[in-house]
C-alpha positions in Angstrom: -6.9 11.7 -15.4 -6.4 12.5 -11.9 -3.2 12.7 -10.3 -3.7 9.1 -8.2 -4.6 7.3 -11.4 -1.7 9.1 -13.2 0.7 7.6 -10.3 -1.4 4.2 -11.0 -0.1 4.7 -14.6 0.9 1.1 -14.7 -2.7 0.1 -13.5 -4.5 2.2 -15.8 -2.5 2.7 -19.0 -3.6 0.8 -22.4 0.0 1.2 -24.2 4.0 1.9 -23.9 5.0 3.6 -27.2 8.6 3.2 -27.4 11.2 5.8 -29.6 13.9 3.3 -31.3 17.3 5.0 -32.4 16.7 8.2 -30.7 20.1 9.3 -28.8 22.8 10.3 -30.5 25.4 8.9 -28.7 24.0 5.4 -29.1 23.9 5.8 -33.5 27.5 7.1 -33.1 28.6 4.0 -31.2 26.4 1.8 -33.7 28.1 3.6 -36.6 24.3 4.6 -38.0 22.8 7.6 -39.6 20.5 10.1 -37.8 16.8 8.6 -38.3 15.0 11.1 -40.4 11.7 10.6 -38.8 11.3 9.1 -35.1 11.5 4.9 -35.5 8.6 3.5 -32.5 7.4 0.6 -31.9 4.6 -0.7 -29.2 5.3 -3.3 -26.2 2.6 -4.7 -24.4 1.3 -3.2 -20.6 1.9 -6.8 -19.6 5.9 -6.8 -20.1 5.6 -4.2 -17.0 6.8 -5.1 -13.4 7.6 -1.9 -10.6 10.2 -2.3 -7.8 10.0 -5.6 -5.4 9.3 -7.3 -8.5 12.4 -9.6 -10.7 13.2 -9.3 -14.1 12.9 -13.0 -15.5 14.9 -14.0 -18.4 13.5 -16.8 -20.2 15.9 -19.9 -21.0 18.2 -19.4 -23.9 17.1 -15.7 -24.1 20.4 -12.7 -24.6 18.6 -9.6 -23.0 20.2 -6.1 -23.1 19.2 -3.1 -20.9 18.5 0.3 -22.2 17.4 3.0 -19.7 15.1 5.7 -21.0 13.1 8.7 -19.3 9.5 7.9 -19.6 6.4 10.3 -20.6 3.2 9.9 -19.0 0.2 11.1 -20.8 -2.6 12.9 -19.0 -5.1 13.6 -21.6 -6.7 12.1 -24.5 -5.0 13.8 -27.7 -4.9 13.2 -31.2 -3.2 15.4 -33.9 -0.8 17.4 -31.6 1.3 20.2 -33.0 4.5 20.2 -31.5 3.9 23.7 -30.0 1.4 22.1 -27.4 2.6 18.7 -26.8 4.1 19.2 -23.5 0.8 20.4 -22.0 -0.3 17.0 -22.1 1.9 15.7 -20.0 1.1 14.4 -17.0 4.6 13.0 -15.3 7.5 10.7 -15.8 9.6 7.4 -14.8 12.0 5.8 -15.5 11.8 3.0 -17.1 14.4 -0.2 -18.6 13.5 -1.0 -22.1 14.8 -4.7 -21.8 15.3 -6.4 -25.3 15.9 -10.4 -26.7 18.8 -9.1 -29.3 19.1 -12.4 -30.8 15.9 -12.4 -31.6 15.8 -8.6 -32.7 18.6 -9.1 -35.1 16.7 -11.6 -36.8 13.5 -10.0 -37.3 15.3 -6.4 -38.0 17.1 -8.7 -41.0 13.7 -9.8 -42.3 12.6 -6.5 -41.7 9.5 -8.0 -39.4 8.1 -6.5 -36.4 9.2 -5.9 -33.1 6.5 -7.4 -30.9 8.4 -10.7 -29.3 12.3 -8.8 -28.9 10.8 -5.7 -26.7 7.1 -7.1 -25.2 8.1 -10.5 -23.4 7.1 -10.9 -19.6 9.4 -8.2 -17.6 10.6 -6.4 -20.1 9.6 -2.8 -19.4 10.5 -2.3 -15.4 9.7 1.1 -13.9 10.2 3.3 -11.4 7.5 5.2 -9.7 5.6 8.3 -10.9 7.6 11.4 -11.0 5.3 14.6 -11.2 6.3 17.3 -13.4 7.4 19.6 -10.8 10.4 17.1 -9.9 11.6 17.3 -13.5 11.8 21.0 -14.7 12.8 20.3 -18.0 12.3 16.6 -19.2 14.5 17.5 -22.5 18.1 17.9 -20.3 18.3 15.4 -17.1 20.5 12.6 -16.9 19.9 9.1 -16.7 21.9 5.9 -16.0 21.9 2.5 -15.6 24.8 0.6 -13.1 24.6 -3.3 -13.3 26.2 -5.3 -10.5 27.9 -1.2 -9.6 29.4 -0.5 -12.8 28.0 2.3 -14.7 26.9 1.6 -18.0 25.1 4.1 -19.2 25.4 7.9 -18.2 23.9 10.4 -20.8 21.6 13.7 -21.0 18.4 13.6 -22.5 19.6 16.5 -24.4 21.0 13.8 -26.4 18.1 12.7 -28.0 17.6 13.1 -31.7 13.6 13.9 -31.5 12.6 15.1 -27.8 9.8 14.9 -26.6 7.5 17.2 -27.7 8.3 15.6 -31.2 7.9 12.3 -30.3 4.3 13.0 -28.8 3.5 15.2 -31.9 4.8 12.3 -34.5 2.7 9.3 -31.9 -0.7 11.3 -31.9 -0.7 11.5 -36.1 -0.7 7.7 -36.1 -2.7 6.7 -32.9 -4.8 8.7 -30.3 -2.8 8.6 -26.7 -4.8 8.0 -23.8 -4.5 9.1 -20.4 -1.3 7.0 -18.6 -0.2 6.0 -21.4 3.8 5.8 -21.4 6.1 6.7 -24.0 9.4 5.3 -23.8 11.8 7.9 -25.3 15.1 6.1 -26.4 18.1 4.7 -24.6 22.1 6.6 -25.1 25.2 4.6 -25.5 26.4 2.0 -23.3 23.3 -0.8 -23.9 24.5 -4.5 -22.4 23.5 -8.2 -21.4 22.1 -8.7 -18.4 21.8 -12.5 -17.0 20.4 -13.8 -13.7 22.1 -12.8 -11.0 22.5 -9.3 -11.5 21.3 -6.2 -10.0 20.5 -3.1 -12.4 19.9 0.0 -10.8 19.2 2.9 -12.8 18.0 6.4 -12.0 17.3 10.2 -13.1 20.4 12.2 -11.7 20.6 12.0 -7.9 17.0 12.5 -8.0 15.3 9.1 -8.5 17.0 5.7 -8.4 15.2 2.2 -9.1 17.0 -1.2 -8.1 15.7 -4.7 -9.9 17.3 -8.1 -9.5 17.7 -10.6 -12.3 17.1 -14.4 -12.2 15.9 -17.2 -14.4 11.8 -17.4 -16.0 
């Protein structure tokens, strides 16, 4: 894919492959074990919005942010061994992997899917494209996440339990990934509720920032 329809990712991408449980930090503060194997789960290319859009929060809905660094794909690939995965990456965002935790309490005690608590409208804002030049190694940069201006969240992604050439590696033996796709690669400690109202801004060190408002759906 060329470089213009990688930066259209959010155009021309047919999934967002999210990495559950996969900082450190965050299972310490939940009290949970290391995930043996990386826990993912899909939302759909409709839940995204980019910057000079709103995150809407349906009526009666508890939403949390989670800031993640996001992995564009470049090339079709199936089957990747670890050793190669990084070569088919094509760029990163940032990205807030907004989730409905009443709801995901409930279906996580059924043990049912994930679908409606990550892929309602809105919930996967991101910045734009970030070519790999601007992020020299994806596997140690910081992200964070300030709502209203009080830091939330402020971690490494050297944190992460799988990074990301594991995650792509474990993706491709279950599904092929396709060019802009987005993998969402986990969230550290620090997750909270947002409501309308606020203003979450989020960024990759003093590199990249991202601002979105909050109101009511």
């Amino acid at each position: 894919m060329a470089t213009t329809e990688l930066a259209n990712f959010v155009r021309y991408g047919k999934k967002i492959a999210g990495a559950g449980l996969n900082y450190r930090s965050l299972l310490i503060e939940r009290n949970l074990p290391l995930p043996k194997v990386p826990v993912i789960f899909l939302k759909p290319t409709s839940s995204y919005i980019t910057e000079g859009q709103c995150i809407e929060i349906p009526h009666e809905f508890v939403v949390h942010e989670e800031v993640e660094l996001g992995v564009i794909i470049k090339q079709k690939c199936k089957n990747v061994p670890e050793s190669q995965s990084l070569q088919y990456v094509g760029g990163y965002c940032l990205a807030l992997d907004l989730t409905e935790v009443r709801l995901m309490k409930e279906i996580r005690d059924k043990g049912l899917p994930w679908t409606f608590g990550k892929g309602f409208d809105t919930a996967c804002p991101v910045s734009r494209y970030v070519n790999c030049e601007e992020i020299k190694d994806p596997n140690n940069v910081q992200i964070w996440c300030k709502v209203n201006g009080e830091v939330r969240q402020n971690e490494t992604t050297a944190d992460m339990v799988f990074p990301i050439q594991s995650l792509i590696s474990y993706i491709s033996q279950y599904m092929t990934l396709e060019p802009g796709d987005l993998i969402l690669t986990g969230s550290p400690a620090g997750v909270g509720p947002i409501a309308p109202g606020d203003v979450i801004e989020a960024g990759i060190g003093k590199d990249l920032s991202m601002t979105f408002p909050v109101r009511s759906a």
